[in-house]
ROLO-751366 format. One record per residue (C-alpha): z, y, x; residue number from 1. Coordinates in pm, whole numbers, always signed. Example, Ala and Ser with C-alpha at 12.3 -4.5 7.8 and 13.67 -1.06 7.14 Angstrom:
BEGIN
ATOM      z      y      x pos
ATOM   +780   -450  +1230   1
ATOM   +714   -106  +1367   2
This chain:
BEGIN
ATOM      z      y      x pos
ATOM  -2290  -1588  +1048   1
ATOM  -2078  -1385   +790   2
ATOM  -1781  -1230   +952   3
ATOM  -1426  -1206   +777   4
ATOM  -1295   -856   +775   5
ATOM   -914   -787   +854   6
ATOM   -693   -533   +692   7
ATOM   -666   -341  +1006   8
ATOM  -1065   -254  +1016   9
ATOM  -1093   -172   +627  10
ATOM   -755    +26   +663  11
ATOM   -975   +257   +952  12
ATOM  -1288   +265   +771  13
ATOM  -1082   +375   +440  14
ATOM   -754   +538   +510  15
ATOM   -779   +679   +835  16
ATOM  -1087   +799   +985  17
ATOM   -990   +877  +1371  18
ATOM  -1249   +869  +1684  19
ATOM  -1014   +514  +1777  20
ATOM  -1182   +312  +1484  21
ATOM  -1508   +458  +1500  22
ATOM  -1640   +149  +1673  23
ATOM  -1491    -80  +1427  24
ATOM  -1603   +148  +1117  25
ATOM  -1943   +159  +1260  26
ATOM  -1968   -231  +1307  27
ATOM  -1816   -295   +904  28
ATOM  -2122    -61   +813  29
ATOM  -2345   -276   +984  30
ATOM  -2208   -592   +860  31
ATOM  -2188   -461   +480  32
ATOM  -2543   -350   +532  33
ATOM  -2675   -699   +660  34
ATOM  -2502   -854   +345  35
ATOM  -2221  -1061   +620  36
ATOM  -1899   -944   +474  37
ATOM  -1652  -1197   +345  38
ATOM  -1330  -1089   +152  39
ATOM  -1033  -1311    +54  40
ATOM   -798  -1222   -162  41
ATOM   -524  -1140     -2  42
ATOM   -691   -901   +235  43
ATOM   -820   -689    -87  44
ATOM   -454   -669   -208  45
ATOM   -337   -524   +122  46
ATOM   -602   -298    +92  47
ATOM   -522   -168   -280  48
ATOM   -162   -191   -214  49
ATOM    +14   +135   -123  50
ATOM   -205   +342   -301  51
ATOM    -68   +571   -553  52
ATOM   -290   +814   -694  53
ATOM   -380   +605   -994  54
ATOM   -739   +782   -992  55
ATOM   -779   +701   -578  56
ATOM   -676   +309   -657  57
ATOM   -976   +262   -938  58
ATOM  -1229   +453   -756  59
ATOM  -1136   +204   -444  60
ATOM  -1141   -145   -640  61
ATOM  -1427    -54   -824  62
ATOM  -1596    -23   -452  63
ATOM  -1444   -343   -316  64
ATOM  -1570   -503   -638  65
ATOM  -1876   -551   -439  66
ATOM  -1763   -809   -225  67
ATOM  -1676  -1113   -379  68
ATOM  -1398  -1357   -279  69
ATOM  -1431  -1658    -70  70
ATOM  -1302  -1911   -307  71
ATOM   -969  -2093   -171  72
ATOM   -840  -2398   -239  73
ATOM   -531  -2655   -141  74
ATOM   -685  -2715   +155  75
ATOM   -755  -2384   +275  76
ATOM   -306  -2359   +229  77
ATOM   -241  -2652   +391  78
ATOM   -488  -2557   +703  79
ATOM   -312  -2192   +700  80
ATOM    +57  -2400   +731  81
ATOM   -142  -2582  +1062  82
ATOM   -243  -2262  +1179  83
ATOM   +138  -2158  +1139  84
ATOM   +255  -2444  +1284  85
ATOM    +15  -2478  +1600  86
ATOM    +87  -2133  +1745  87
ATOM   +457  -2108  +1599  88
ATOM   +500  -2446  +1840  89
ATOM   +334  -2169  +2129  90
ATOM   +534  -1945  +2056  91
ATOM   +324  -1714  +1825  92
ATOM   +434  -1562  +1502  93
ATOM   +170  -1406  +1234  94
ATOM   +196  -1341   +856  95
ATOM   +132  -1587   +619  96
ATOM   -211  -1335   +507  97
ATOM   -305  -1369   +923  98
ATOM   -296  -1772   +932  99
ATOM   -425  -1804   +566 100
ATOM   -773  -1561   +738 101
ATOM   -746  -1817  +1069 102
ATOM   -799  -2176   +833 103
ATOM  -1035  -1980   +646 104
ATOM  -1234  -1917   +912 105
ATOM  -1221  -2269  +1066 106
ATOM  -1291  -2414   +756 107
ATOM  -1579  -2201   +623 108
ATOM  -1723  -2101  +1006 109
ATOM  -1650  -1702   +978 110
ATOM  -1605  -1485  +1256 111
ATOM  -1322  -1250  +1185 112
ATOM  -1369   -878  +1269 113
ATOM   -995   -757  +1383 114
ATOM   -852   -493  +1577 115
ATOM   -482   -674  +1558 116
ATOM   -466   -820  +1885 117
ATOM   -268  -1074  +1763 118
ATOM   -534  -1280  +1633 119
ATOM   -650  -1274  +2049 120
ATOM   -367  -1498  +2084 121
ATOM   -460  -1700  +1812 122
ATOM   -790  -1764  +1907 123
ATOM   -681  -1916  +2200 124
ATOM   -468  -2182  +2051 125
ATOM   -686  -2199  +1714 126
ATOM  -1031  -2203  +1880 127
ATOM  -1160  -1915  +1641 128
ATOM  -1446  -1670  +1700 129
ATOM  -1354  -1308  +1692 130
ATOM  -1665  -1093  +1611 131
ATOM  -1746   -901  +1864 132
ATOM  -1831   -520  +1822 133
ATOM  -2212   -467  +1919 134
């Protein structure tokens, strides 16, 4: 199964090496070597945004040029707005980027590799399968 990868694990493999996302780091490198990563959109543009040595930025994209996106479509939205709605009506509040990952990964049967333990909470109401570190 290809596995969705959050901000929050390419922010600790690229930004911030630390000894806390070593096991997270390690597992990306494992997926991107078995060929399972999937990117959307919206999770490259978190990555790239922020950055501002110019030189930094284009040495970045050209490297995340190697994963290409999963292509959307109106019904990848409109299962995001369900996502919203389900765990808003629990209680839950995410980003728009968070429940746009969750109907991706219903829809396209991705496991998404996060360390925001939000999207615990929204596996319970959303069914979804968080990859598990090995």
């Amino acid at each position: 199964m290809n596995v969705l990868v959050d901000t929050s694990v390419w922010s600790l493999a690229l930004r911030r090496p630390t000894s806390e996302g070593s096991r997270a780091t390690a597992e990306l490198v494992e997926l991107i070597r078995e060929g399972r990563v999937a990117m959307l959109g919206a999770i490259r543009q978190e990555i790239l945004s922020g950055i501002r040595v110019a030189e930094q930025y284009r040495k970045l994209r050209d490297r995340l040029r190697a994963f290409a996106d999963v292509t959307l479509d109106e019904l990848d939205y409109e299962e995001a707005a369900t996502c919203f709605n389900r765990c808003r009506a629990k209680g839950l509040q995410g980003s728009n980027t968070d429940f746009l990952m969750c109907a991706v990964s219903l829809r396209r049967e991705l496991a998404i590799l996060t360390t925001d333990k939000d999207f615990e909470r929204f596996a319970k109401v959303l069914n979804l399968e968080l990859h598990q570190l090995r």
